[in-house]
TORPA-4810 file (N, C-alpha, C, O; in nm, 3 decimals):
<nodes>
NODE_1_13.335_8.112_11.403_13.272_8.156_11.528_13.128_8.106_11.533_13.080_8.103_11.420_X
NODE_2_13.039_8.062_11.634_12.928_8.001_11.664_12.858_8.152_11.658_12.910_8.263_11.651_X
NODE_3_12.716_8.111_11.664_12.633_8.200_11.664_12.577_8.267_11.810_12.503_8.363_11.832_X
NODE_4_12.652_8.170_11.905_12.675_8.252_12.053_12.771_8.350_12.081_12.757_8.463_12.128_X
NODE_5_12.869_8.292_12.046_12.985_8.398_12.025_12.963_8.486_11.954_12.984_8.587_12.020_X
NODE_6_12.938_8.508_11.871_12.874_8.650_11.800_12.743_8.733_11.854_12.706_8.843_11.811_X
NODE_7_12.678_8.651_11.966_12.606_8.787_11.976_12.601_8.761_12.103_12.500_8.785_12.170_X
NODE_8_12.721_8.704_12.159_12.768_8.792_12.282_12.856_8.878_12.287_12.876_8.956_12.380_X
NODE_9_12.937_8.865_12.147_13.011_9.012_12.090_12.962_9.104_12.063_13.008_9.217_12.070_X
NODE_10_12.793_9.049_12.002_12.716_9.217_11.971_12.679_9.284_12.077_12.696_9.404_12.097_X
NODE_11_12.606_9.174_12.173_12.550_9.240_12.320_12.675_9.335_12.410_12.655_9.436_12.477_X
NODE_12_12.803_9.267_12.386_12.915_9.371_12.414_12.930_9.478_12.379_12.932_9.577_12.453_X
NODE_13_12.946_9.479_12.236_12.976_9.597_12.133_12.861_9.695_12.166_12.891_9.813_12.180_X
NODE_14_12.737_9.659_12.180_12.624_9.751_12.208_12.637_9.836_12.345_12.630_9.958_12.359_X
NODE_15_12.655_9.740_12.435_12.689_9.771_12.554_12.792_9.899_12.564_12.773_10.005_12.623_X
NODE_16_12.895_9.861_12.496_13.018_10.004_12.503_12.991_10.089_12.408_13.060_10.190_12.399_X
NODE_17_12.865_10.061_12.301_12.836_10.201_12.283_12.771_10.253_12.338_12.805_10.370_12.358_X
NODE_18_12.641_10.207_12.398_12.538_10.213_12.467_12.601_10.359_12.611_12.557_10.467_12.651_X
NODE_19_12.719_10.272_12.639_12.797_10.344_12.726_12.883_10.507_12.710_12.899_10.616_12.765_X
NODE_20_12.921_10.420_12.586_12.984_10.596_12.577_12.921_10.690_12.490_12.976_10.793_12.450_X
NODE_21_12.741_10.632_12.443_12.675_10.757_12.409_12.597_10.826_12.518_12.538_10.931_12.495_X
NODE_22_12.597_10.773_12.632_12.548_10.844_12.778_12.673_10.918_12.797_12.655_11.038_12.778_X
NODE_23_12.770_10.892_12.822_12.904_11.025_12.858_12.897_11.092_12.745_12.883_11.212_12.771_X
NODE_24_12.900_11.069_12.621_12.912_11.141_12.546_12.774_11.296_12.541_12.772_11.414_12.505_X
NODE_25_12.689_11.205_12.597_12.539_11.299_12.629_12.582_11.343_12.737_12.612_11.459_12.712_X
NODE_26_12.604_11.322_12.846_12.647_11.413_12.991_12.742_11.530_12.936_12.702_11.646_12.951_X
NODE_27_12.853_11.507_12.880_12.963_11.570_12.849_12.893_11.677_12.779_12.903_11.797_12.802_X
NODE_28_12.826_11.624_12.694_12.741_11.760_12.582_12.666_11.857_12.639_12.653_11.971_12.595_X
NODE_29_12.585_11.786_12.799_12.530_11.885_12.850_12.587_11.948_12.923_12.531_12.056_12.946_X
NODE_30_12.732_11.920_13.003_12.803_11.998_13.054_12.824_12.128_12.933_12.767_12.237_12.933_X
NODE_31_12.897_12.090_12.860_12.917_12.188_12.776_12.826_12.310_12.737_12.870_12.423_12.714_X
NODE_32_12.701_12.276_12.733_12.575_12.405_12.718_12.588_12.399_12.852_12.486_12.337_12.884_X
NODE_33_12.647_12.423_12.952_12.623_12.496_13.082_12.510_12.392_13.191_12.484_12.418_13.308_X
NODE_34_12.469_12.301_13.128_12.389_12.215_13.246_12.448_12.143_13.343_12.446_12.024_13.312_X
NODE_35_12.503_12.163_13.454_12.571_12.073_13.503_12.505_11.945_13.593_12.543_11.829_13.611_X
NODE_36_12.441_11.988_13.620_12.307_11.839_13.709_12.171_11.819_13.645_12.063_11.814_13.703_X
NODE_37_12.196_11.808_13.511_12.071_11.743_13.430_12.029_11.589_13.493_12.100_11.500_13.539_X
NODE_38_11.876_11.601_13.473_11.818_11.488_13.514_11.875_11.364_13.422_11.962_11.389_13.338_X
NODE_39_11.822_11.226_13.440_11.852_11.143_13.424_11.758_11.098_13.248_11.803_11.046_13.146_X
NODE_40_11.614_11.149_13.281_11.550_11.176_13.167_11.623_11.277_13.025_11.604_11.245_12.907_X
NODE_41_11.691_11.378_13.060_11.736_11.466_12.934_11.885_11.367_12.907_11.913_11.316_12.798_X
NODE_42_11.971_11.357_13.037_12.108_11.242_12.971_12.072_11.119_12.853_12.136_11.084_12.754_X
NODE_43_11.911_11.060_12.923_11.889_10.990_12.881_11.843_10.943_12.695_11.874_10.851_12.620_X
NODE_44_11.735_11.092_12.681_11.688_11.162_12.562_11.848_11.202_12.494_11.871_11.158_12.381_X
NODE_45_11.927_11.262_12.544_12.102_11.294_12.477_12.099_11.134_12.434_12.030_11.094_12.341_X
NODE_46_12.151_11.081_12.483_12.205_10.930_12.453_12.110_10.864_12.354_12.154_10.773_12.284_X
NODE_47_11.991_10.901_12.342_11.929_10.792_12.247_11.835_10.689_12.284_11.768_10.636_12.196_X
NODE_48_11.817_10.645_12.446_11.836_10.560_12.482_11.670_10.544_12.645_11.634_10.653_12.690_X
NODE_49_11.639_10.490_12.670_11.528_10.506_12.806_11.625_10.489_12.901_11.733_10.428_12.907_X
NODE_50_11.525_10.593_13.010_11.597_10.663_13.141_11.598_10.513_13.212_11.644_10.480_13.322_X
NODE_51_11.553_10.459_13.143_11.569_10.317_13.256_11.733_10.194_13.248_11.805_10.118_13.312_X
NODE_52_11.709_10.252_13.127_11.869_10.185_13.054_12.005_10.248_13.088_12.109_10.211_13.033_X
NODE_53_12.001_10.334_13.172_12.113_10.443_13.212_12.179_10.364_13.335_12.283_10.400_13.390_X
NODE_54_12.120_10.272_13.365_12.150_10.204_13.508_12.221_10.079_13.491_12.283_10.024_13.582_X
NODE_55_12.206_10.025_13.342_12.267_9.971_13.275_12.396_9.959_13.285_12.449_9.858_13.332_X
NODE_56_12.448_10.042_13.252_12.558_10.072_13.216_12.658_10.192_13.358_12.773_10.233_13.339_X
NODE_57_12.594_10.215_13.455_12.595_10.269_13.544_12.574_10.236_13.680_12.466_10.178_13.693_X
NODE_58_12.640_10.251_13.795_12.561_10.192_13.920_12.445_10.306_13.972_12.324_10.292_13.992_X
NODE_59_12.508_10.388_13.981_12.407_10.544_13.974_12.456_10.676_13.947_12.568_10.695_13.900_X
NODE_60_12.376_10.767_13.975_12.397_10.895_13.916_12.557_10.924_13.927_12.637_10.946_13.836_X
NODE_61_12.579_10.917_14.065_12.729_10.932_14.106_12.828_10.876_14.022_12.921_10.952_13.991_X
NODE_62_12.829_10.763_13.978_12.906_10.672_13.940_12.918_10.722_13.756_13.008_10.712_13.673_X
NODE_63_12.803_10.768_13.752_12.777_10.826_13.612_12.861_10.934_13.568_12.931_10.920_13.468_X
NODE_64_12.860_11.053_13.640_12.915_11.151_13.670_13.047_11.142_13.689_13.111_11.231_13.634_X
NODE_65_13.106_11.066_13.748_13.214_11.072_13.802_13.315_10.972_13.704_13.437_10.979_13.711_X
NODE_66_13.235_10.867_13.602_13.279_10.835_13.477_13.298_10.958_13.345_13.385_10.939_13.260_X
NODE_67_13.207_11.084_13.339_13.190_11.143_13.257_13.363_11.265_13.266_13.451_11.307_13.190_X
NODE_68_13.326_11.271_13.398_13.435_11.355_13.421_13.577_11.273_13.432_13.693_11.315_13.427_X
NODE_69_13.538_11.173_13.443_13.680_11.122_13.442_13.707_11.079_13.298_13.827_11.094_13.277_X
NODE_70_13.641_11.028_13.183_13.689_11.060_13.050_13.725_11.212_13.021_13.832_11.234_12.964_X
NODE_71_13.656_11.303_13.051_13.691_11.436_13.027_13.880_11.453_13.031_13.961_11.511_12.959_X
NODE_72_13.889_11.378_13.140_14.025_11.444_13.233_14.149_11.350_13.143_14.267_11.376_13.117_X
NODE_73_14.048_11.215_13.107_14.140_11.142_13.052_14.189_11.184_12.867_14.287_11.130_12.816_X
NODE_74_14.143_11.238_12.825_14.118_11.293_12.702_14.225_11.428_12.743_14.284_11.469_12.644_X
NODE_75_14.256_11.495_12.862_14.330_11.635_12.819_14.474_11.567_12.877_14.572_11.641_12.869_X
NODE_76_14.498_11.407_12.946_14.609_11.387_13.007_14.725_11.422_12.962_14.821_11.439_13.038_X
NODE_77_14.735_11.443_12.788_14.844_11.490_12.726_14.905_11.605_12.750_15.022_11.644_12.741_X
NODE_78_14.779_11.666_12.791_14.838_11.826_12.815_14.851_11.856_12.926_14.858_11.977_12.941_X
NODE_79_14.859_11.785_13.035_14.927_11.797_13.200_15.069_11.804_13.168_15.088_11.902_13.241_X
NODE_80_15.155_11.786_13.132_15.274_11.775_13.110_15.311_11.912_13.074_15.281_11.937_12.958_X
NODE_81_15.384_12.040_13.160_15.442_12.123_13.099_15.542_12.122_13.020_15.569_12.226_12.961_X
NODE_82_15.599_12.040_13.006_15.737_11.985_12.918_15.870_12.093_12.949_15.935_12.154_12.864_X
NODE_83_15.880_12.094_13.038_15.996_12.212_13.111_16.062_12.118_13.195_16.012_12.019_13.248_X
NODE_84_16.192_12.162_13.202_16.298_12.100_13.297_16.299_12.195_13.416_16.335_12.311_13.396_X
NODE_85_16.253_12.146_13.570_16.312_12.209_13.690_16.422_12.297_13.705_16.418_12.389_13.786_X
NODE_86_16.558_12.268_13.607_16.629_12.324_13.593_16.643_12.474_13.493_16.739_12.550_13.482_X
NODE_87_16.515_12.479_13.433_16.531_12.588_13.344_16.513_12.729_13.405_16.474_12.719_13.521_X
NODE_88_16.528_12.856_13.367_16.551_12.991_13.398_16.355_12.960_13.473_16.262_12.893_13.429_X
NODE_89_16.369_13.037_13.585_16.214_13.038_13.643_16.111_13.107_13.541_16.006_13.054_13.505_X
NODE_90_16.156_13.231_13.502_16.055_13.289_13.407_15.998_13.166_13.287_15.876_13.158_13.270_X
NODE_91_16.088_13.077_13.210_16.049_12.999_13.134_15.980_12.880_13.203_15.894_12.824_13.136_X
NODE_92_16.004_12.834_13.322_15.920_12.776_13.398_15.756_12.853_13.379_15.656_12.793_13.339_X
NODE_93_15.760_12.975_13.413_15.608_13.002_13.467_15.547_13.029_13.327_15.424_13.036_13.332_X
NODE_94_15.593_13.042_13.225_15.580_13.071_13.075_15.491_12.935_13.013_15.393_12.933_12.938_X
NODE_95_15.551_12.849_13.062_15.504_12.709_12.993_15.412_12.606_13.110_15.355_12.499_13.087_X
NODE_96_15.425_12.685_13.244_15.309_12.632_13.362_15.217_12.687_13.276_15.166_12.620_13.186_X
NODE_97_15.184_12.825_13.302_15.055_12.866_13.252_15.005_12.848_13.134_14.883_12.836_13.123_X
NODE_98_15.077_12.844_13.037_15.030_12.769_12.886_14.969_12.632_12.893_14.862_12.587_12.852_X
NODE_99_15.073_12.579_12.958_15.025_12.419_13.020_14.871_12.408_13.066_14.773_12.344_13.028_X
NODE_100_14.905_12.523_13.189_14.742_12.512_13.279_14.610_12.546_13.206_14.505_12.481_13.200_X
NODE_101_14.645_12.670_13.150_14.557_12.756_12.990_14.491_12.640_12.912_14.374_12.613_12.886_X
NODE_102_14.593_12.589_12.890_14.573_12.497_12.765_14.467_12.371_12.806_14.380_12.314_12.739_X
NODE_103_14.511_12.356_12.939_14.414_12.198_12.984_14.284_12.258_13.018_14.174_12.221_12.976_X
NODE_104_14.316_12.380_13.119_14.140_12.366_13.139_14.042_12.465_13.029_13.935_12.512_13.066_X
NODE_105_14.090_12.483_12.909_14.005_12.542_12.863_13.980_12.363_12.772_13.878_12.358_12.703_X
NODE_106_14.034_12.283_12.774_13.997_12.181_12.744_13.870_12.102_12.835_13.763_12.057_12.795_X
NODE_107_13.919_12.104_12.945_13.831_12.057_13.068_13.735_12.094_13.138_13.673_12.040_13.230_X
NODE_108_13.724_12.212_13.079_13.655_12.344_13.155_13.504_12.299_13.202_13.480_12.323_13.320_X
NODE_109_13.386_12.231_13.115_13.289_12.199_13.168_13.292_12.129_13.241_13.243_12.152_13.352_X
NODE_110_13.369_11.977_13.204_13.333_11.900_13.303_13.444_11.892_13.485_13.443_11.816_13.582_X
NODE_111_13.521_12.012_13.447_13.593_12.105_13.579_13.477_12.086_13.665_13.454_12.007_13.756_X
NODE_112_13.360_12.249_13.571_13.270_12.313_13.656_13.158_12.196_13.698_13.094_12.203_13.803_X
NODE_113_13.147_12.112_13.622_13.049_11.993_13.657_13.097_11.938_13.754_13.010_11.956_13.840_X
NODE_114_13.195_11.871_13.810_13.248_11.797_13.934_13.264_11.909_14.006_13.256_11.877_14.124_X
NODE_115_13.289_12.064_13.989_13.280_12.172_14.154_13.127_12.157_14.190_13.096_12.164_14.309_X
NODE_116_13.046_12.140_14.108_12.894_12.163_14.148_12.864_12.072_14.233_12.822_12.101_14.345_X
NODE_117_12.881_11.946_14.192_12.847_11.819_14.230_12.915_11.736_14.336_12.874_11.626_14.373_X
NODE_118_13.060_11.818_14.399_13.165_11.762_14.456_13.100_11.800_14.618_13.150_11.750_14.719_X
NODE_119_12.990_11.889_14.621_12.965_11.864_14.779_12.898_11.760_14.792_12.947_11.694_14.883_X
NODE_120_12.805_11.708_14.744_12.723_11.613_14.776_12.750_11.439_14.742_12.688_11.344_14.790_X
NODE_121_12.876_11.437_14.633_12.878_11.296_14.568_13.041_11.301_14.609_13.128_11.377_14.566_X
NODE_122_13.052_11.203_14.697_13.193_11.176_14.756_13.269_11.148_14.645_13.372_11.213_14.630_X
NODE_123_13.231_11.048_14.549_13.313_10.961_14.411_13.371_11.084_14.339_13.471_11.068_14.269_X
NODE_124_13.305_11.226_14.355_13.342_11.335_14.263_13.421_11.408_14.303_13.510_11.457_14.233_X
NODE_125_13.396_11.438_14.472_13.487_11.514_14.539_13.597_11.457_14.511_13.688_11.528_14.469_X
NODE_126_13.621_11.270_14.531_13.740_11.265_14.532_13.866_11.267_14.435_13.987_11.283_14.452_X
NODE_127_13.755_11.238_14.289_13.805_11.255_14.176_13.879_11.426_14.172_13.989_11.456_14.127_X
NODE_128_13.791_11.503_14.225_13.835_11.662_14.229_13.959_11.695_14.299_14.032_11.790_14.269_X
NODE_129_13.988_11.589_14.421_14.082_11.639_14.522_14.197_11.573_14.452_14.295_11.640_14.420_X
NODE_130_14.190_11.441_14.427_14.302_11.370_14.271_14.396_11.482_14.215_14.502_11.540_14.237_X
NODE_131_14.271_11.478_14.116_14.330_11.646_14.051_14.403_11.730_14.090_14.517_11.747_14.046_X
NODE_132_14.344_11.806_14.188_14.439_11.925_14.235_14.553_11.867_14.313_14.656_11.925_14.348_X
NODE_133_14.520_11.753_14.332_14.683_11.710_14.470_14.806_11.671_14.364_14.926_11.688_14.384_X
NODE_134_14.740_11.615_14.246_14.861_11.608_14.113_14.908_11.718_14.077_15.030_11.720_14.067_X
NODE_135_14.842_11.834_14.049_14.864_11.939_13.971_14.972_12.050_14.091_15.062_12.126_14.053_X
NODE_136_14.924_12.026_14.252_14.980_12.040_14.358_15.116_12.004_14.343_15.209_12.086_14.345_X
NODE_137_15.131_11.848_14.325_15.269_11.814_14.319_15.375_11.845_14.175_15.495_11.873_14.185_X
NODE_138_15.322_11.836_14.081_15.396_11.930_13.956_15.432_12.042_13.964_15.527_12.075_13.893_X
NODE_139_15.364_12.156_14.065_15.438_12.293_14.114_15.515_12.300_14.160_15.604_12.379_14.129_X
NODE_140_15.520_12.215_14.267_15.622_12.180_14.387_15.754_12.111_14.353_15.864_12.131_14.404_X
NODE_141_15.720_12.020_14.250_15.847_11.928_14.206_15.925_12.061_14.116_16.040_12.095_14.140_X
NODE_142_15.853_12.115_14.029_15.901_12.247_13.912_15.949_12.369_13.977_16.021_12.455_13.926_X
NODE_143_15.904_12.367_14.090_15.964_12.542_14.149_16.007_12.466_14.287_15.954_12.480_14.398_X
NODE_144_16.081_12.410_14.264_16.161_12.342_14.398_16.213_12.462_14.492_16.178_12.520_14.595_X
NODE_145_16.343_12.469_14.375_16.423_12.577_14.397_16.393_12.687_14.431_16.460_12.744_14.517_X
NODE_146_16.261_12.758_14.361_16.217_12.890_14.415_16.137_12.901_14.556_16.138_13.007_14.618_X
NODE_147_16.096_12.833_14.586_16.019_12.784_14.689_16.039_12.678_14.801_15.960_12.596_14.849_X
NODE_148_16.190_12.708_14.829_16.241_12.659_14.953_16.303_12.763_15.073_16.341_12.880_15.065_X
NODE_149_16.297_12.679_15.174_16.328_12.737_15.273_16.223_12.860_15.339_16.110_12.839_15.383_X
NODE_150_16.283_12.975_15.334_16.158_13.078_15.365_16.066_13.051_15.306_15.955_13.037_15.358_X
NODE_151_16.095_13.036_15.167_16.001_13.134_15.079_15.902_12.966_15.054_15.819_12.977_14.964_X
NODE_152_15.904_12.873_15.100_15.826_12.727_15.128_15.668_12.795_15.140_15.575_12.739_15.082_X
NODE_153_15.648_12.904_15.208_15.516_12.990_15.216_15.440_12.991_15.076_15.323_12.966_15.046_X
NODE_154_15.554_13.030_15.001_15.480_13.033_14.817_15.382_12.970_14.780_15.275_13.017_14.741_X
NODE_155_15.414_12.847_14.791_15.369_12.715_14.742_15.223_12.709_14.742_15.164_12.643_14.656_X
NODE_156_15.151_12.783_14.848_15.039_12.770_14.863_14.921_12.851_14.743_14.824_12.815_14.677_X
NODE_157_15.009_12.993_14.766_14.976_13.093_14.639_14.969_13.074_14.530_14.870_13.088_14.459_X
NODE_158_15.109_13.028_14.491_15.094_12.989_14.328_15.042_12.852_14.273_15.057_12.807_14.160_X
NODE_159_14.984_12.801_14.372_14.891_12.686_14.358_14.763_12.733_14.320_14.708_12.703_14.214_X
NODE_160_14.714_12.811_14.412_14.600_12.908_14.382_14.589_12.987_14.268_14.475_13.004_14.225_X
NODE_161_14.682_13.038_14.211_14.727_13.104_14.077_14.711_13.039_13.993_14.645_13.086_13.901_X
NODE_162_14.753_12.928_13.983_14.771_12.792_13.881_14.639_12.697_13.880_14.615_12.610_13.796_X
NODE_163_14.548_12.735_14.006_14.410_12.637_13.993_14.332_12.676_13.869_14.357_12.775_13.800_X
NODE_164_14.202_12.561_13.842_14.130_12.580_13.768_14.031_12.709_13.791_13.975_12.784_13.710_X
NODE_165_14.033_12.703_13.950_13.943_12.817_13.989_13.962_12.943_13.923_13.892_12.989_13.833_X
NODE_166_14.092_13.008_13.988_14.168_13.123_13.929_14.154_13.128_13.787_14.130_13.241_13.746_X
NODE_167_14.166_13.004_13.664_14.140_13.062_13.538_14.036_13.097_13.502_14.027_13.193_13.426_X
NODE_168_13.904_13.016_13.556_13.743_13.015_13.523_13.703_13.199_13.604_13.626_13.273_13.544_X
NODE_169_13.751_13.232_13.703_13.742_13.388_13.741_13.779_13.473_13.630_13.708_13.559_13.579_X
NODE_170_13.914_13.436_13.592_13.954_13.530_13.492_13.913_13.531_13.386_13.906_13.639_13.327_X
NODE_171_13.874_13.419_13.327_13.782_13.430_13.209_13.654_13.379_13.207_13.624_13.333_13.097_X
NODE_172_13.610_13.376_13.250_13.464_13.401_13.252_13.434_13.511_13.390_13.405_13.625_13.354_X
NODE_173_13.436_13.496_13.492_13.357_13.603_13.533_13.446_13.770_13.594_13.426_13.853_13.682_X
NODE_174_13.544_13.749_13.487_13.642_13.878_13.466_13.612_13.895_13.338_13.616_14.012_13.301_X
NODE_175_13.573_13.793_13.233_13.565_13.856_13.107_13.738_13.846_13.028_13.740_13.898_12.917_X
NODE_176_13.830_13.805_13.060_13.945_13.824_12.993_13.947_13.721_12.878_13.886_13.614_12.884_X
NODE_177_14.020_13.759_12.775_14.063_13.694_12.654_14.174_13.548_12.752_14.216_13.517_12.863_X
NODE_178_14.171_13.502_12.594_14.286_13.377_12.670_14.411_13.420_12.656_14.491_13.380_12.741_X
NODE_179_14.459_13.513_12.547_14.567_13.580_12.620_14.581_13.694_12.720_14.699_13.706_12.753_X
NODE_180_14.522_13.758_12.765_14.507_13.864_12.861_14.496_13.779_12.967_14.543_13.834_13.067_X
NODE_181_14.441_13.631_12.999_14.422_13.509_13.114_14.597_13.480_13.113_14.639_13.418_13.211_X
NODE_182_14.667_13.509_13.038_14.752_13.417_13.059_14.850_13.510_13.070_14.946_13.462_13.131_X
NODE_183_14.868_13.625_13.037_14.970_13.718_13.051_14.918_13.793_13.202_15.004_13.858_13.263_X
NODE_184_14.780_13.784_13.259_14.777_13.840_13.371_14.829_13.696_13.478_14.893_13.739_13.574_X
NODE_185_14.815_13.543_13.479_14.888_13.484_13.524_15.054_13.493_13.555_15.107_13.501_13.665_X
NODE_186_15.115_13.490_13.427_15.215_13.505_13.430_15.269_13.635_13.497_15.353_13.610_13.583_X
NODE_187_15.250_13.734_13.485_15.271_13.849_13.593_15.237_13.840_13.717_15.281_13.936_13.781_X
NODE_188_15.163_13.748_13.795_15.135_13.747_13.908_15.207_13.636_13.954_15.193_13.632_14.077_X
NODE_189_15.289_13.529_13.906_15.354_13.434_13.915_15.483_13.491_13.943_15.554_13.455_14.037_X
NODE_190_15.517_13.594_13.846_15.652_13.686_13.815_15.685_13.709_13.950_15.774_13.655_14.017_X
NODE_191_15.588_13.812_13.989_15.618_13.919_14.128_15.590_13.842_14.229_15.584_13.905_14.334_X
NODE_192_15.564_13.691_14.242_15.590_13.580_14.320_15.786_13.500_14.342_15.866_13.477_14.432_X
NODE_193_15.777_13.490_14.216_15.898_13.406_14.170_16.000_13.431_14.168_16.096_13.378_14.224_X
NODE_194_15.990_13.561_14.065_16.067_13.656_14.002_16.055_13.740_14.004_16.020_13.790_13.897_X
NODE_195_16.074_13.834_14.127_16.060_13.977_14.124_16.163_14.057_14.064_16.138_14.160_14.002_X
NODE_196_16.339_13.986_14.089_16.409_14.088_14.021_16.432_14.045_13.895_16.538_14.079_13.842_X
NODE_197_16.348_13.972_13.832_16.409_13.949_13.674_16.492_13.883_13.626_16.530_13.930_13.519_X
NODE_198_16.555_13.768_13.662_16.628_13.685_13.699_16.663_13.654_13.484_16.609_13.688_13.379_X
NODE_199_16.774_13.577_13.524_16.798_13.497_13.332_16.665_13.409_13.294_16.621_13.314_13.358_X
NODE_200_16.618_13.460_13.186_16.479_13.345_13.136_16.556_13.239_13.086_16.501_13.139_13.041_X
</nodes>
């Protein structure tokens, strides 16, 4: 290899770290609860001058809306309830909410970081509306059956049940454990779904 080629591999290599120690600094400050830190403290996180953030960024928006979208990409494993449409409904809503439990206490800051930021930075809103229109269609495809015809009304509710919103209420500003979050889900899903108790 020439000595160009190598340190246009380093100027690369620097570059993608350069890069993912700024998300990695956003992400950290989501996590202590900052959700719209200046560009100076991301910057001080990363290692790096507030001038170099642009670098690697087109702007704040674009920044943000990279941070949260590694976030989302990191819990993709756990979108998957791993349930068949066809199974007893109770075991359906058993392994939704574990499913849902499970991702956003993974996702949880950088959730609340894109609700903060989603009025004002379109790139975030839309990343936000993404989200829920997927998580929208996994209810709908999974409770087909329960939620046809009349009862097509559901759909809207136990969407709401199943949002990130509804868990971040219940545990944090209800105070519930993560199982008491998930056994009060599942009961409110029940007397949706399954009121008479149907085969699990």
């Amino acid at each position: 290899m020439t000595g160009t080629v190598l340190e246009v591999d380093g100027r690369r290599l620097r570059r993608e770290q350069n890069r993912s120690a700024v998300l990695d600094a956003l992400v950290g400050l989501f996590e202590e609860g900052t959700y719209q830190p200046s560009t100076a403290e991301i910057a001080e996180r990363a290692g790096i001058s507030p001038r170099s953030l642009f670098r690697y960024f087109e702007d704040v928006d674009d920044l943000h809306r990279a941070a949260i979208q590694a976030q989302l990409e990191r819990a993709r494993p756990l979108l998957d309830p791993d349930v068949d449409p066809a199974a007893p409904v109770r075991t359906k809503i058993e392994r939704v909410v574990d499913a849902r439990v499970r991702l956003y206490e993974t996702i949880a800051p950088a959730a609340r970081a894109g609700r903060v930021a989603a009025h004002r930075r379109p790139l975030i809103a839309a990343s936000v509306d993404e989200s829920r229109a997927y998580l929208r269609t996994q209810l709908r495809r999974l409770f087909a059956n329960e939620v046809r015809g009349e009862r097509a009304g559901l759909l809207p509710a136990i969407d709401v049940l199943c949002s990130f919103e509804s868990y971040d209420l219940l545990r944090v500003h209800q105070g519930l454990s993560r199982s008491k979050t998930v056994a009060a889900l599942v009961a409110a899903l029940t007397q949706l779904l399954d009121p008479d108790g149907g085969p699990r």
